[in-house]
LUMLONU-267831 format. One record per residue (C-alpha): residue in one letter; residue number from 1; y, x, z; chain. Coordinates in steps of 0.25 Angstrom, whole numbers, plus 5000, padded with zeros to 4 digits. Example, Ala and Ser with C-alpha at 12.3 -4.5 7.8 and 13.67 -1.06 7.14 Angstrom:
BEGIN
residuo:num:Y:X:Z:cadena
A:1:4982:5049:5031:A;
S:2:4996:5055:5029:A;
***
This chain:
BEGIN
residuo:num:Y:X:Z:cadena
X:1:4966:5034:5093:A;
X:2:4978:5033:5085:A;
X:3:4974:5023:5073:A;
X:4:4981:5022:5058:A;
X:5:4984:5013:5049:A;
X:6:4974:5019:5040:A;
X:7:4963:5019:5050:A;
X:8:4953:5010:5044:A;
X:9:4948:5001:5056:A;
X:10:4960:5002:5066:A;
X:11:4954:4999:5080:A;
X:12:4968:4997:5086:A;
X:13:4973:4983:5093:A;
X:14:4975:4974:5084:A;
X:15:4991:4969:5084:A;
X:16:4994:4961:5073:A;
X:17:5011:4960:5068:A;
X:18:5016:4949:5058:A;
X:19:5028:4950:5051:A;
X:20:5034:4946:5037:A;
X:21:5043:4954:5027:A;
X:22:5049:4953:5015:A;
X:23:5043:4959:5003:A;
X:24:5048:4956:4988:A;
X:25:5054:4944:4991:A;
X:26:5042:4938:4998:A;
X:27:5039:4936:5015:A;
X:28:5026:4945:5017:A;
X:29:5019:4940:5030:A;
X:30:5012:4953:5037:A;
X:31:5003:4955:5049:A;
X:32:5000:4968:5054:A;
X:33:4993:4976:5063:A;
X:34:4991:4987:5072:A;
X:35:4984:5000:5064:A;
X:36:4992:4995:5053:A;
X:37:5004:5001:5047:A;
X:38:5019:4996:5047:A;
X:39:5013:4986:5058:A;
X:40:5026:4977:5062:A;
X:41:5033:4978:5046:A;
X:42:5033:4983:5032:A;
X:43:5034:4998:5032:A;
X:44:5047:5003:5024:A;
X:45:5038:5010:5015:A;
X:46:5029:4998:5010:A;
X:47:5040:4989:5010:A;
X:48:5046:4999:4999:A;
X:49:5032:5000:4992:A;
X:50:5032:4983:4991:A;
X:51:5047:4983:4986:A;
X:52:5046:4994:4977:A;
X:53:5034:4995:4970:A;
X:54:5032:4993:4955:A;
X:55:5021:4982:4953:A;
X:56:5017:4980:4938:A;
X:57:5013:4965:4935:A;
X:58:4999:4961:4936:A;
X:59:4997:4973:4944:A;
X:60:4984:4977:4952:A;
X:61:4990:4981:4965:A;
X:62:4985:4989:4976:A;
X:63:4992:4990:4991:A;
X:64:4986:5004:4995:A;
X:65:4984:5004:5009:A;
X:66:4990:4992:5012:A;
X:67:4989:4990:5026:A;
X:68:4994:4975:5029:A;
X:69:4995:4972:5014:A;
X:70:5010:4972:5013:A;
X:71:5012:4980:5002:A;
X:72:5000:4970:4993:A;
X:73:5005:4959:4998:A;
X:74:5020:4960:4994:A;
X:75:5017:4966:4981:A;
X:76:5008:4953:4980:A;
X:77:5017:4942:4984:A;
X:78:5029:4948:4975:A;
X:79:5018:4950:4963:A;
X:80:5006:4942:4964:A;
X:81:5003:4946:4950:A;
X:82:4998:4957:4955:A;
X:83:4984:4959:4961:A;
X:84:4986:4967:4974:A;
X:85:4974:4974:4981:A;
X:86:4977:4981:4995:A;
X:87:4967:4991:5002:A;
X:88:4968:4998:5016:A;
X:89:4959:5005:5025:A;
X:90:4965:4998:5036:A;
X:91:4955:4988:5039:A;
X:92:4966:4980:5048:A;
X:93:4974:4982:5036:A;
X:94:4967:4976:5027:A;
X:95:4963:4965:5034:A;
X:96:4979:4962:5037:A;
X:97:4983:4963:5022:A;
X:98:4972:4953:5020:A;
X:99:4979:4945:5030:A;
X:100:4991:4947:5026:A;
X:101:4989:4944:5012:A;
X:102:4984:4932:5016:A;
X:103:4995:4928:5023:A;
X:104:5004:4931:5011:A;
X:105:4996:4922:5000:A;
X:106:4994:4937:4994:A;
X:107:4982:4939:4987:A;
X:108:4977:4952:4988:A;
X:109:4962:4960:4988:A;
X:110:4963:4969:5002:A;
X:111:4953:4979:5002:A;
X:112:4950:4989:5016:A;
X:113:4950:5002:5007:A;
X:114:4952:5019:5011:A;
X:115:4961:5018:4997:A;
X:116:4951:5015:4986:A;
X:117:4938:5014:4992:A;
X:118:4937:5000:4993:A;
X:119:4925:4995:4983:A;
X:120:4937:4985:4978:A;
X:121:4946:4995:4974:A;
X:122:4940:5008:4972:A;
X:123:4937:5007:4956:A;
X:124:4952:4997:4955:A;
X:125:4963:5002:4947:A;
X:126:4977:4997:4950:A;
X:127:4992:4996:4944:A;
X:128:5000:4999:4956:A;
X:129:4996:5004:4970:A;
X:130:5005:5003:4981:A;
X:131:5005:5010:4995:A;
X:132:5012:5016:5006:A;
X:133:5002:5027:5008:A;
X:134:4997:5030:5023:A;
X:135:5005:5042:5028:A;
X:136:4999:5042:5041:A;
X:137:4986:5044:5036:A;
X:138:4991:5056:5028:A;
X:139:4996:5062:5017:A;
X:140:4982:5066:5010:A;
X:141:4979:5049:5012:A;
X:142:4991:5045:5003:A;
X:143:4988:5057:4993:A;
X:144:4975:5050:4991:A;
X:145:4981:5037:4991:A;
X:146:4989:5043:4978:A;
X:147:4977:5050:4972:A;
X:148:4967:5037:4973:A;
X:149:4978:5028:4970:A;
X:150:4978:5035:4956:A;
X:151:4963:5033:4954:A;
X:152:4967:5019:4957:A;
X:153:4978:5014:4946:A;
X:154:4977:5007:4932:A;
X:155:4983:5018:4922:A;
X:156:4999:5016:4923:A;
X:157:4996:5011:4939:A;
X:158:5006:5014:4950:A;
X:159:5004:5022:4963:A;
X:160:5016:5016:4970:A;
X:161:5015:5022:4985:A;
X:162:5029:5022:4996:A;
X:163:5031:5036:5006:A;
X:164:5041:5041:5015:A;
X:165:5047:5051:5009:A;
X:166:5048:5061:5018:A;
X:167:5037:5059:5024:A;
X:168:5025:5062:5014:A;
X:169:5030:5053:5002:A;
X:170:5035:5064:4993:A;
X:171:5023:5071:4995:A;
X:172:5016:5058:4991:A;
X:173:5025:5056:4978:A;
X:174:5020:5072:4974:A;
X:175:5006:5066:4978:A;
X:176:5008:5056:4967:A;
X:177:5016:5064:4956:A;
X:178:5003:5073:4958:A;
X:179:4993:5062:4955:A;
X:180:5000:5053:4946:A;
X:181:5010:5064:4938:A;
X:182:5021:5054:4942:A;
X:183:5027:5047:4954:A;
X:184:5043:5041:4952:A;
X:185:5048:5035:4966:A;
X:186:5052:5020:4964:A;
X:187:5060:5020:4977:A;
X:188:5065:5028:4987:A;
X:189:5071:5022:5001:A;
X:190:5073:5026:5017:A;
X:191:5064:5036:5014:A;
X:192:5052:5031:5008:A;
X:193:5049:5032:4991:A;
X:194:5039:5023:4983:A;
X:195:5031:5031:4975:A;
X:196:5024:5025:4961:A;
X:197:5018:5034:4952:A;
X:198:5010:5028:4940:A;
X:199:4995:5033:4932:A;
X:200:4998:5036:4919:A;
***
């Protein structure tokens, strides 16, 4: 059996990694797993969502799918102002992000969640959400990471979401422009583009 990061209980061996990165000026200590994605390093792509996106102060963050809690946990240590909520459906991933934020001095409310269906989150309205959406899982999983995102943000809230561009990700920016009625691109590079559009 071929198992995914977004499988919620993964029953392959257990292999942990550990590694440090950079990320806004400050050392982020990671752990990692097998049935997790970008196991031995920050992904290109969350690595630009981290060092690109637009956080207003104060702001009620949510790490979409946060597998190991890298994208919350930099955000975090850059901006502890803000109050940062991660969710996966990962089982193993949400019980490394706790780890992880732990070994970070980050605090953070880590909820296992299939999106917003955690009890936690599911009536919550936030400022900004950030995520690098599962493209292995398919495209109709990161349109309904667009749709319910919207659902989910404070009137004048961000969707900021990072794709490859040539590899679904302008199909994902139309997906946004289609639910929002705007999408601007705050950075394109090597391929990828983070996306933000906002709910007027």
């Amino acid at each position: 059996m071929i198992e995914h990061y977004f499988s919620e209980n993964p029953l392959s061996k257990r292999e942990e990694v550990h590694f440090k990165t950079r990320l806004l000026g400050s050392v982020v200590e990671i752990t990692s797993a097998s049935s997790i994605f970008s196991l031995k390093e920050v992904d290109f792509g969350s690595r630009l969502l981290i060092e690109k996106a637009k956080i207003p102060e104060n702001a009620d963050l949510l790490d979409l799918g946060c597998g190991y809690g890298v994208v919350g946990i930099a955000v975090k240590k850059a901006r502890p102002d803000a109050q940062v909520t991660m969710v996966d459906v990962n089982q193993r991933a949400v019980n490394l992000a706790v780890r992880n934020c732990r070994a970070n001095s980050v605090k953070a409310s880590v909820f296992k969640s299939n999106k917003f269906s955690n009890e936690n989150v599911k009536d919550k309205l936030f400022d900004c959400i950030l995520t690098n959406p599962p493209f292995s899982a398919g495209k109709k999983l990161c349109i309904e990471f667009i749709e319910e995102s919207f659902d989910h943000l404070k009137p004048g809230g961000t969707l900021q979401l990072v794709a490859p561009h040539n590899k679904g990700g302008g199909s994902l920016k139309k997906e946004m422009m289609r639910v929002f009625g705007n999408v601007e691109e705050l950075v394109k590079k090597a391929g990828y583009r983070v996306y933000c559009s906002r709910k007027d």
